[in-house]
N, C-alpha and C positions, 0 to 999 in steps of 0.2 A: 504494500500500500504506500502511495503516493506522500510526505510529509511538503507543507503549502508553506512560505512564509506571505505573508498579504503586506499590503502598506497601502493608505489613502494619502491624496495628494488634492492639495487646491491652489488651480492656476487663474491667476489673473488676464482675461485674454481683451489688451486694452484695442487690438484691430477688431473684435467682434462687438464689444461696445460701441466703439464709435459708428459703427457699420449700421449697429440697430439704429443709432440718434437718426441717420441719414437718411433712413428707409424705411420703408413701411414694414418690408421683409424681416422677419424674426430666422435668430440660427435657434433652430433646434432640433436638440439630439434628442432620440426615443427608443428605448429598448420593450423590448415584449420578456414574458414569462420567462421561455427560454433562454434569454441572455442576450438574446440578436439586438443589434441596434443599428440604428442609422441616423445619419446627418440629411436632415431639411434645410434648403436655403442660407446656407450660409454662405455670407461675402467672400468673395474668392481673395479679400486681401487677410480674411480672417485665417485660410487653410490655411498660410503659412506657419504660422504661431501656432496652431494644431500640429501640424506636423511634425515642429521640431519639438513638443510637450510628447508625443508618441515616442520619434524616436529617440530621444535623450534617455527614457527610461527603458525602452527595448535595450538598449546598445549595453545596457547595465543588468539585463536577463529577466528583468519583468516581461509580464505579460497583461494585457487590459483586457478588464473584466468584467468591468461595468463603470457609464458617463453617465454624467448627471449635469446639464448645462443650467442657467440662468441669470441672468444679466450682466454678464460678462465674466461667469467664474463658472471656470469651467472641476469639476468635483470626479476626481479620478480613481478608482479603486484595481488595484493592484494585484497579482499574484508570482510567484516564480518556487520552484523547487527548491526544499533546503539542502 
């Protein structure tokens, strides 16, 4: 059997902020039961800062496992192998 270590992280994502002031378009992320999620509409100058919140913590042997957005803080939970 599998031993987990987990960690939650909250990123400040100030391109997806200002993206919302701009726009009528909201970013949001949505997960279902099983865990799946996906990104709605979000400003493509926001991906950036997404991206490198992903991988700065991949490249360290997390894995993401569940997002939680809202107004501009993005709320990240974590897993990787002990």
């Amino acid at each position: 059997m599998a031993n987990w270590e987990y960690k939650v992280t909250s990123h400040i994502i100030e391109e997806l902020k200002k993206c919302e002031e701009q726009s009528e378009k909201r970013a949001v992320f949505s997960c279902n039961e099983s865990g799946s999620c996906m990104v709605n509409d979000v400003c493509t100058m926001g991906t950036n800062a997404l991206e490198s919140v992903l991988n700065e913590n991949g490249k360290e042997g997390w894995e993401l496992i569940e997002t939680n957005y809202h107004h501009g803080e993005l709320l990240c939970i974590w897993k990787k192998p002990k």
